[in-house]
N, C-alpha and C positions, 0 to 999 in steps of 0.2 A: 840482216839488220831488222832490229823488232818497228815495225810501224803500226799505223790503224788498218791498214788491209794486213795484215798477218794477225794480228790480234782478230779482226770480224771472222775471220775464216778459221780461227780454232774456236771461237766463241761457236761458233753458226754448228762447226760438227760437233760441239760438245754437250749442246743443247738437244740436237736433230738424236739426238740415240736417248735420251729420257724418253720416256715414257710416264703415260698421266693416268689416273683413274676417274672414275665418276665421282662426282657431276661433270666433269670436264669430259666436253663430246668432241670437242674441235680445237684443235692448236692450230696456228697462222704461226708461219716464222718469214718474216719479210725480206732477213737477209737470204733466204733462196730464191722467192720467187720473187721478188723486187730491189736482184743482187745489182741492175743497172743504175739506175738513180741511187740506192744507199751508195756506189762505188761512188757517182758522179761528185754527192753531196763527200765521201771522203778526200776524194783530190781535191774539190776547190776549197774545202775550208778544214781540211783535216791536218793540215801539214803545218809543222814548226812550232814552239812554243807558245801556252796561251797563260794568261795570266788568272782566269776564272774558267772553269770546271764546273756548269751544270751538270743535272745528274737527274733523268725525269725515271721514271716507273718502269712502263710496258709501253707497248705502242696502243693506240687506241683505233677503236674499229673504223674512221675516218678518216685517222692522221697518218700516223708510220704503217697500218694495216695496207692503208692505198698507197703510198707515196717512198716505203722506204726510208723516210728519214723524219728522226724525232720529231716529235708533236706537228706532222707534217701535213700539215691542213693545205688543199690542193694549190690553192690560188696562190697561198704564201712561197711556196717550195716555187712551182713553176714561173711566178711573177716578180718576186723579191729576189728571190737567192738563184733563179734563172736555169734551175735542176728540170729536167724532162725528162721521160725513160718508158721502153718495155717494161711492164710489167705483169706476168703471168699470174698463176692463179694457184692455192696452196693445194697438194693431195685432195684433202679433203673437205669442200666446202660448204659451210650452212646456210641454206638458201634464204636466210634472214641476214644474214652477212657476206655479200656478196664482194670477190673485190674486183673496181671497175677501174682503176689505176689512177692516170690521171682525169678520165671522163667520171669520176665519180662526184655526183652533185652535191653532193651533201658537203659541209662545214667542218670544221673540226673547231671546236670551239676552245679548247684548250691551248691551240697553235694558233689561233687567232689570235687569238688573246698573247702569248707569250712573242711570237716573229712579228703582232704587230704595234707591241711595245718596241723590239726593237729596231724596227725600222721608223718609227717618229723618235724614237731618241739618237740614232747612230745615223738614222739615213741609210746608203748603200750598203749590200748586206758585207763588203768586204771590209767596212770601217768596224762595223759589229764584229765579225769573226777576227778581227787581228787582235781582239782583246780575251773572248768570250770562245766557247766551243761547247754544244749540247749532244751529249750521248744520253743514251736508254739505259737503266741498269740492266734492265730483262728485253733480248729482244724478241722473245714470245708473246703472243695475246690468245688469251684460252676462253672459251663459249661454250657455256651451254649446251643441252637440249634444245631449250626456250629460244637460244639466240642470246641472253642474259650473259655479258660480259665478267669473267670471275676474275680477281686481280690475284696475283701472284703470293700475296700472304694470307691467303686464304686456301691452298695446295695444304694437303694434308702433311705431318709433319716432315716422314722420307722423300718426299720427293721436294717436299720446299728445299731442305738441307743439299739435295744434289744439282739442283737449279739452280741457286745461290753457290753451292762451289764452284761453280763455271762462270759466273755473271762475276762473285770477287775479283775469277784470276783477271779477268778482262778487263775488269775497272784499274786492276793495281796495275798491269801492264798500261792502257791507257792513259795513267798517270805518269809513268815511266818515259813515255813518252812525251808524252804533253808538257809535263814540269810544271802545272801549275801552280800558284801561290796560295788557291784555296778554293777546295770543292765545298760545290752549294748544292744541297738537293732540294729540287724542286715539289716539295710536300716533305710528309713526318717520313714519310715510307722509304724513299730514298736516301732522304739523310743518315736515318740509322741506317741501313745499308750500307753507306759510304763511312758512316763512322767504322762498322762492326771490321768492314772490308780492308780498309787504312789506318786501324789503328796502331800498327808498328809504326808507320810511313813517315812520321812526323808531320802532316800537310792537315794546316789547320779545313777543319769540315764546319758549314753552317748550312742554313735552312732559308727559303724563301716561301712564301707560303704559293701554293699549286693555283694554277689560273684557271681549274675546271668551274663550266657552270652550275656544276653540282653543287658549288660550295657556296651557301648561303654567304660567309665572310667575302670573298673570293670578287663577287656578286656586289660587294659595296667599296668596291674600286681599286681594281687589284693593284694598277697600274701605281698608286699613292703607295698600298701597303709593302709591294715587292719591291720599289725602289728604297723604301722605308728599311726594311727587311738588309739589303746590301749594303743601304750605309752605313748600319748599324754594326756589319761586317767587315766595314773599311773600303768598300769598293765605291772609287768617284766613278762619277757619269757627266757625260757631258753637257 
């Protein structure tokens, strides 16, 4: 029976046999070396029907790099949503990007941002997941030389095209699962993603704009404009 651990584990080997070229020095994939916690976070909040399908990027060098699980900023995974776990360390790693699992001190400001909107709006994180469910389209994160973070639309053209057939089937099986009423991506990057990926599917796709603090917009109160963003989607909040 197709689930989200049967789905992660033909994702994870279908991804692990790409291969990248320069500038890309260092690939992290978190579902092997932080295959504890991503399991964790798939049992307690992965199972049954959800009604909204986020849909974020890659992982980030602080969030799913360390923790395993989407925009997985330490304090929110282990605090909020009560995830802990082993987690090892990739083949090959940039000593600018080290991963320290859940002793890593640094923030993730993205998962700030996003797990702690919903925990002032939902409360317990299991009032939020009975509605809500965040996957990664890409569970890769690719570095540099420099340490310089490269996001995944920026892969030269064949290897973007074979990255993305593997992250599609994932998403469409994920949806198969899930049954959502309507996948949201969290920035442009994922949304087209999830449109290009779902558009036999019938399953309406919208966009909420990304919580990085890169983003100048972002940056002037994301909180207002991504609640803005769902309602304009049809999604109430409580």
């Amino acid at each position: 029976m197709l689930d989200l651990f049967a789905i992660t584990e033909e994702l994870r080997r279908s991804v692990d046999s790409l291969a990248f070229s320069e500038p890309v020095a260092y690939v992290y994939n978190p579902l092997d070396y932080a295959a504890e916690p991503h399991g964790a976070y798939l049992e307690r909040f992965g199972r049954g029907r959800r009604e909204v399908l986020l849909v974020g990027m890659n992982p980030g060098p602080f969030g799913m790099v360390q923790t395993g699980v989407p925009f997985g900023d330490v304090g929110m995974v282990r605090d909020w949503m009560g995830i802990d776990g082993a987690v090892g360390r990739p083949p090959r790693e940039h000593p600018k990007r080290p991963v320290q699992g859940f002793a890593c001190p640094r923030g993730e400001g993205s998962g700030r941002r996003l797990w702690g909107w919903a925990r002032e709006r939902f409360g317990p994180a299991e009032d939020f997941f009975a509605r809500f469910y965040v996957a990664n389209y890409c569970p890769l994160a690719f570095f540099e030389e420099s340490g310089a973070n490269r996001t995944p639309d920026k892969l030269p053209k064949a290897e973007r095209e074979a990255l993305f057939a593997a992250c599609d089937r994932a998403l469409v099986d994920t949806v198969e699962v899930l049954e959502p009423e309507l996948v949201v991506g969290i920035g442009r990057f994922a949304e087209r993603r999830a449109a290009a990926a779902l558009q036999d599917r019938g399953v309406p796709v919208g966009m909420v704009l990304h919580p990085s603090p890169a983003s100048p917009k972002a940056n002037q109160g994301w909180v207002e404009q991504a609640e803005r963003d769902l309602g304009d989607l049809g999604v109430a909040l409580p």
